[in-house]
C-alpha positions as CSV (number, residue, x, y, z in Angstrom):
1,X,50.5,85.6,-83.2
2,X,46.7,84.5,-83.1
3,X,46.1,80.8,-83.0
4,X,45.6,78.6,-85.8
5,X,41.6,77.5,-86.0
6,X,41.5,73.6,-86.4
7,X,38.7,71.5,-86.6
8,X,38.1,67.9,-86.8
9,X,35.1,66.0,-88.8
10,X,34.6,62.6,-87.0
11,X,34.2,61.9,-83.4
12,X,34.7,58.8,-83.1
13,X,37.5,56.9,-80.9
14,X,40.6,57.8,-82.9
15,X,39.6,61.9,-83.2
16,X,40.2,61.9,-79.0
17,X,43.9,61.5,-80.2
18,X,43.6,63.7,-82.7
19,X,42.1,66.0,-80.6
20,X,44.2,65.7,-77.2
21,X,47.3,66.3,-79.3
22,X,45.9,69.6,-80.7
23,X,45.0,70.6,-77.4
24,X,48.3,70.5,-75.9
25,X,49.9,72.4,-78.8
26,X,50.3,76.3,-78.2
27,X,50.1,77.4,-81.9
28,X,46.4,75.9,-81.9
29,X,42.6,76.7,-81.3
30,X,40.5,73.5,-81.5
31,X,37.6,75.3,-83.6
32,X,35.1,72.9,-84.7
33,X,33.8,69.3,-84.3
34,X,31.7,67.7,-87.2
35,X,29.7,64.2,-86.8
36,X,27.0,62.6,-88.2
37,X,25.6,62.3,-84.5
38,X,25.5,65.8,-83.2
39,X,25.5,64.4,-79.6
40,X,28.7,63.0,-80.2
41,X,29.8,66.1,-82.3
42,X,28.7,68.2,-78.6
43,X,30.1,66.3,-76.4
44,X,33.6,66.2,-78.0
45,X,33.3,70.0,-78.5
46,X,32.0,70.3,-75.0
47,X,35.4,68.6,-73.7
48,X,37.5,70.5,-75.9
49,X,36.1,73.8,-75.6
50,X,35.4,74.0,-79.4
51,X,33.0,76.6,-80.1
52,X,31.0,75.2,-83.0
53,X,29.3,72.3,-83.8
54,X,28.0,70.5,-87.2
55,X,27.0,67.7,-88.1
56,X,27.2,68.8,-92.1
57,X,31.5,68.6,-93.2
58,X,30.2,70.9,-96.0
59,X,28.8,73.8,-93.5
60,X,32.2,73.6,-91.3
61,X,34.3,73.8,-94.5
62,X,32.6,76.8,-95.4
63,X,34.1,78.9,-92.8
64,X,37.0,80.5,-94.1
65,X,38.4,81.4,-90.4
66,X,39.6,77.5,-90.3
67,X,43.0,76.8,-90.9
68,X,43.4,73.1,-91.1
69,X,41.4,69.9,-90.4
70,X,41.5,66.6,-89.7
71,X,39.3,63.9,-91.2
72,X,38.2,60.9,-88.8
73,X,35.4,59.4,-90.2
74,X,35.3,56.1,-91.6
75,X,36.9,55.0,-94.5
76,X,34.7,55.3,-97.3
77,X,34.4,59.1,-97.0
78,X,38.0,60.1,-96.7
79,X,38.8,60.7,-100.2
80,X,35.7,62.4,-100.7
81,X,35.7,64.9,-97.8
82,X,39.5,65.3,-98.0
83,X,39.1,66.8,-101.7
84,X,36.3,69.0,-100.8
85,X,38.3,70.4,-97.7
86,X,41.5,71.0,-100.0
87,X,39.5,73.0,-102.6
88,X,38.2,74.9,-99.7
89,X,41.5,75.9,-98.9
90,X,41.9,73.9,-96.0
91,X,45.3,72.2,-95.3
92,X,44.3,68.3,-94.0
93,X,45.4,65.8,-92.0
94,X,43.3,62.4,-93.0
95,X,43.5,59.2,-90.9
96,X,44.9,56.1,-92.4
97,X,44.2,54.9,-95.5
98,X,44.0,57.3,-97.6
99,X,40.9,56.3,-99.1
100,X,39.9,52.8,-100.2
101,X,40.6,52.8,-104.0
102,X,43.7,53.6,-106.1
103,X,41.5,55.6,-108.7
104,X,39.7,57.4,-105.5
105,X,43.7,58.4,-104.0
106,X,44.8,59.9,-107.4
107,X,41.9,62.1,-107.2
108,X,42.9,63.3,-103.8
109,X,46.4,63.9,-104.9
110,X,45.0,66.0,-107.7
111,X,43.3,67.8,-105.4
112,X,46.5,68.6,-103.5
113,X,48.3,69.9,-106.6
114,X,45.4,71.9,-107.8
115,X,44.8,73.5,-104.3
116,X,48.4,73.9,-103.2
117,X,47.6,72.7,-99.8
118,X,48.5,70.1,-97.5
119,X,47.6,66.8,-97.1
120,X,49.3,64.2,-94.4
121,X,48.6,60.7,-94.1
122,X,48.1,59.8,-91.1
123,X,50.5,57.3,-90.9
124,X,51.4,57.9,-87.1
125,X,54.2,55.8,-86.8
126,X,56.5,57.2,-89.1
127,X,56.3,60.2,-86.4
128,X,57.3,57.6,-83.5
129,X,60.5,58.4,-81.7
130,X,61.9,55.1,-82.3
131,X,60.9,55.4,-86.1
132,X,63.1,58.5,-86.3
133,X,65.6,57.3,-84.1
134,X,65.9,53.9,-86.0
135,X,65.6,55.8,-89.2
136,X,68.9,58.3,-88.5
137,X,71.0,54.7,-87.8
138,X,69.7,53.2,-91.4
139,X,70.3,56.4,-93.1
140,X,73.8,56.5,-91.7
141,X,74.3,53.2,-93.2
142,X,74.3,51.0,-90.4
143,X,72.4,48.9,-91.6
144,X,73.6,48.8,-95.0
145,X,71.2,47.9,-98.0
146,X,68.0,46.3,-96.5
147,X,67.0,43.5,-98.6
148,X,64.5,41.8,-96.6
149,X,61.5,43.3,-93.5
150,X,58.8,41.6,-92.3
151,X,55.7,42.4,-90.6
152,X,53.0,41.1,-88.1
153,X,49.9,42.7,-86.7
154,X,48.1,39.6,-85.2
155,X,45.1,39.8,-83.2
156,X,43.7,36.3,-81.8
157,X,40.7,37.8,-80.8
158,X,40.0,41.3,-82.0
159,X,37.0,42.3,-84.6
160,X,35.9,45.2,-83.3
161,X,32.7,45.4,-85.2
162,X,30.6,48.1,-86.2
163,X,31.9,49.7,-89.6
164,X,35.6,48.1,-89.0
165,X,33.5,45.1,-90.2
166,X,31.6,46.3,-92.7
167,X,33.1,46.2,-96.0
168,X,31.6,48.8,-97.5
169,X,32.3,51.1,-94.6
170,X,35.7,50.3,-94.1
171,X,37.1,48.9,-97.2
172,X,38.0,45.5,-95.9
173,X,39.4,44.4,-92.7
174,X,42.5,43.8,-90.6
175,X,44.7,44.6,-93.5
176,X,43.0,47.9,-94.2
177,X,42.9,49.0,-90.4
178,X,45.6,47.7,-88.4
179,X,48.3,46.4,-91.6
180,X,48.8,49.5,-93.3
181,X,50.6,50.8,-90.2
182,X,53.3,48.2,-90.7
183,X,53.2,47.8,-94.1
184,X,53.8,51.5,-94.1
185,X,56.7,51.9,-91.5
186,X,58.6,48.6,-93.0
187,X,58.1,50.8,-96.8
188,X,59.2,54.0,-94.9
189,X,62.4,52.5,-93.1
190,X,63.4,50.6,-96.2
191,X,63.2,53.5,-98.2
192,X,59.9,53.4,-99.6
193,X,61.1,51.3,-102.6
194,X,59.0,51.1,-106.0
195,X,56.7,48.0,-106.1
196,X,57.0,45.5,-108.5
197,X,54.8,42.7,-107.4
198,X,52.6,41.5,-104.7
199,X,51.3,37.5,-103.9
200,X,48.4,37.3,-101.1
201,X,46.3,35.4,-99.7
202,X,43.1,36.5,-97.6
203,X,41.1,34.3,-95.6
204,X,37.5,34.1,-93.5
205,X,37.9,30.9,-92.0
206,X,37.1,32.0,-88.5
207,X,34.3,34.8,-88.8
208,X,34.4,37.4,-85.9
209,X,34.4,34.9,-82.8
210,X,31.9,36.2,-80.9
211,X,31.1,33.3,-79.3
212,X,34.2,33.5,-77.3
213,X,33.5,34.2,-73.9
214,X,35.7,35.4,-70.9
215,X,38.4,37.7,-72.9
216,X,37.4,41.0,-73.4
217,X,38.5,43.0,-76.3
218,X,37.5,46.9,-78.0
219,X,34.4,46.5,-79.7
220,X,32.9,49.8,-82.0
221,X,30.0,52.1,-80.7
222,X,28.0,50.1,-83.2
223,X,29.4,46.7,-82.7
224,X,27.1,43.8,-83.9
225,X,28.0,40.3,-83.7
226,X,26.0,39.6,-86.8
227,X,27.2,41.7,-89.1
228,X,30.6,41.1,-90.2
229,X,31.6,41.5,-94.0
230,X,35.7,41.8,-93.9
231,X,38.6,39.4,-94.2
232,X,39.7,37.9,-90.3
233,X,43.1,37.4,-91.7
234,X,46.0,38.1,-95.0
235,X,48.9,37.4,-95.5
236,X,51.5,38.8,-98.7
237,X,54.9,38.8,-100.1
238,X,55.7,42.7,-101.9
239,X,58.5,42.3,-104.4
240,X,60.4,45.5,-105.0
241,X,62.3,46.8,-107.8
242,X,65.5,47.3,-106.0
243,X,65.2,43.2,-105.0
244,X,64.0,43.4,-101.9
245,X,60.9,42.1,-100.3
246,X,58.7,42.4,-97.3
247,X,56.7,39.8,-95.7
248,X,53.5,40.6,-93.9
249,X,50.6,39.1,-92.0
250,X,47.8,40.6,-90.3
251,X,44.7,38.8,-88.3
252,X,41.5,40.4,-86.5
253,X,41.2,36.9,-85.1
254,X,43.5,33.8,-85.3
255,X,44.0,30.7,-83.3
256,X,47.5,32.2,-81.9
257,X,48.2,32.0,-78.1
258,X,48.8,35.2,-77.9
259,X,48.8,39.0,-79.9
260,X,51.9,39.8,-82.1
261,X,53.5,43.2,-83.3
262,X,56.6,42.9,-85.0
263,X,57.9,45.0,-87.3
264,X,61.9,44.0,-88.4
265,X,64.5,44.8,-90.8
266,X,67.4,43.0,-92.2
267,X,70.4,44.4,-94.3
268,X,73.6,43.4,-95.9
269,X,75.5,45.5,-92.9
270,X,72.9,45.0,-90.2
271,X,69.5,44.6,-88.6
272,X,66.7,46.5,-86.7
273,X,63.8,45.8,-84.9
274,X,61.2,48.5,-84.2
275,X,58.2,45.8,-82.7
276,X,58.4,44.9,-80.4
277,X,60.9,46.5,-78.9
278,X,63.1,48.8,-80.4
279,X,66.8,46.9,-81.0
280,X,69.4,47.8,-83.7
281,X,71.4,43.9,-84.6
282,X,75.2,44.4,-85.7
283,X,78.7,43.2,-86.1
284,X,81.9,45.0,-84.2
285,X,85.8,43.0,-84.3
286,X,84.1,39.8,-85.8
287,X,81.3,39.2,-82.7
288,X,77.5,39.5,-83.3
289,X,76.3,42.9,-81.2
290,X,72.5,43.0,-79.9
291,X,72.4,46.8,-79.3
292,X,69.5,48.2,-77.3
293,X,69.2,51.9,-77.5
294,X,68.1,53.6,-73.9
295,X,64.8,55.0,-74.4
296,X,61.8,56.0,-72.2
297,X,59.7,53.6,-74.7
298,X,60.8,50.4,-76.0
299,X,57.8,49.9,-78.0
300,X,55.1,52.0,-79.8
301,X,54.3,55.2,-77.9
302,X,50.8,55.7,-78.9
303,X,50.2,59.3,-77.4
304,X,53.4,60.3,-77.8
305,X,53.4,59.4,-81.4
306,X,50.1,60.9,-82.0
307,X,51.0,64.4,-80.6
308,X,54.3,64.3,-82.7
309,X,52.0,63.2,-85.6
310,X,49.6,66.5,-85.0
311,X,52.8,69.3,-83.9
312,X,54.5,67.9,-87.3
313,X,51.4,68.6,-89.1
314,X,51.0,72.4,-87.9
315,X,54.9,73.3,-88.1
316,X,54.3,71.6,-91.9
317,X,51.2,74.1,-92.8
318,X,53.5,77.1,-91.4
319,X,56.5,75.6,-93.5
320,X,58.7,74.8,-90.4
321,X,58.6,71.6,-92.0
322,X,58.0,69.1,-94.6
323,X,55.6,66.4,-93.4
324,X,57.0,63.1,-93.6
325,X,53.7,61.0,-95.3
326,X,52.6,63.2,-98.0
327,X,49.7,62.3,-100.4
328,X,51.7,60.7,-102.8
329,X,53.1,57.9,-99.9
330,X,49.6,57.8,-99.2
331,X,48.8,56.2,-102.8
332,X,51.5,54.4,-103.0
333,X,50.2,52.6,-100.0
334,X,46.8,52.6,-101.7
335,X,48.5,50.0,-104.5
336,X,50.0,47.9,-102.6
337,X,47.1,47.2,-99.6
338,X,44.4,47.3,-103.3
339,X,47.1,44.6,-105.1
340,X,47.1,42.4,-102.0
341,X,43.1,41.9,-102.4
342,X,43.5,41.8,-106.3
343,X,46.0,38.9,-105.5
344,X,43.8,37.0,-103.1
345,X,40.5,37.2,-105.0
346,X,42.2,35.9,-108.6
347,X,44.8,33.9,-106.7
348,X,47.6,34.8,-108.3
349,X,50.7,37.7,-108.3
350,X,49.9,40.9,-109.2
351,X,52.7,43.4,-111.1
352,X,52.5,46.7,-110.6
């Protein structure tokens, strides 16, 4: 069986994950590398042995030898290159969010039904081994009904600049680019309920702190300490249909002694932890039961997660499988991250 041609537009930090994971699966044939800087765009190929080089998405598109790719650019041209690669036939696999508007992730899932293709999210962990290993104890019901989750991604000092801080870039800010992972996984494990409201509130209190000085932290190729156009922190309370709720706060920067990921569950049978580390909360002969399950990660296994993410995505295009963040979890999403800002700017709760 000949390999599978891949190819990835974006060559930026997060397509080295992308691109790693494709290199260690057998099925696959990294192809092509696409960036607006075609340094970048060589030097990527260069290390991954792909053969061709462009710094035009519509020119790598146009081969029909390419199977699937994945889109890693920033924010503001996922929905657009995303529909042009489904109508070229290609199947895709496009980084978190989805795109930054509601109206912009309908069109993408038109796309998807018009082409018959498919498109993952890349929400990377759903494909976590504790995500599916926490997901088969919920599903058995040992958790019962989950009423209530909650949610932290806090940075205290971690803007990292460049287009993550420009708004039109990116969108907006800590929400867009490191909430969505949690909103997503809490929606995910609780079922991925229907929405019915969401309350926020977005603050800019603090800026991008780059005055601080002996505490490093990731800044972007293109970092700039004066430019800095997104939201340093949000908060929100999402109302469901089915009555429960899920409380979540997020900060690129925060007066907090230290940085928090927490991502936990609580139902009418039981409880469950994911962030941040992986612990299932239970009752057995009238006595309270902390169970932790024995795995090689407690918490997030980036790498791992990532090459899941990617072998998930190939068995799905060769119908192995069916991927578990389609384009329609993807808008879904979309409402509620787009609600959260609608709350905040008119201050006050938004139905969906």
């Amino acid at each position: 069986m000949s390999k599978l041609k891949v190819a990835v537009i974006g060559a930026g930090s997060i397509s080295d994950c992308h691109l790693q994971a494709y290199a260690s699966n057998p099925d696959v044939e990294i192809y092509a590398i696409c960036d607006l800087n075609e340094a970048r765009a060589a030097d990527m190929a260069k290390k991954y042995d792909a053969t061709h080089v462009f710094t035009d998405y519509k020119e790598l598109l146009a081969l029909p030898e390419i199977h699937s790719v994945s889109i890693c650019t920033w924010n503001d041209s996922h929905a657009e290159i995303s529909i042009a690669a489904l109508d070229a036939g290609k199947n895709v696999l496009c980084e978190k969010p989805l795109c930054q508007t509601v109206e912009d992730a309908l069109e993408v899932e038109k796309a998807v039904h018009r082409s018959g293709k498919l498109l993952q999210v890349g929400f990377v962990r759903r494909y976590s081994d504790n995500a599916q290993i926490l997901k088969k104890f919920i599903d058995a019901g040992e958790l019962g009904e989950i009423y209530y989750a909650k949610a932290s991604s806090l940075r205290r000092l971690g803007n990292p600049g460049g287009w993550f801080s420009d708004i039109n870039r990116s969108g907006g800010g800590p929400l867009i680019d490191i909430g969505v992972h949690v909103i997503d996984i809490c929606w995910y494990l609780m079922g991925r309920p229907k929405v019915k409201s969401v309350s926020a509130n977005v603050s800019n209190r603090l800026g991008n702190r780059a005055h601080i000085k002996n505490l490093s932290f990731y800044k972007a190729a293109d970092y700039d300490a004066e430019q800095n156009t997104v939201e340093d922190m949000a908060n929100a309370l999402i109302r469901f249909e089915n009555g429960a709720s899920l409380l979540v706060d997020v900060s690129f920067t925060l007066h907090a002694k230290a940085d928090e990921t927490s991502v936990k569950l609580y139902g009418d049978k039981g409880g469950a932890e994911l962030e941040p580390e992986i612990s299932i909360i239970g009752e057995k002969f009238n006595t309270i039961l902390n169970m932790t399950p024995q795995v090689d990660f407690k918490s997030f296994d980036f790498m791992g997660s990532f090459r899941n993410e990617i072998n998930h995505f190939i068995d799905s295009t060769q119908g192995r499988k069916e991927t578990l963040s389609p384009v329609e979890d993807g808008v879904e999403v979309m409402k509620m991250l787009c609600a959260i800002y609608e709350s905040a700017r008119e201050g006050r709760e938004i139905s969906l």
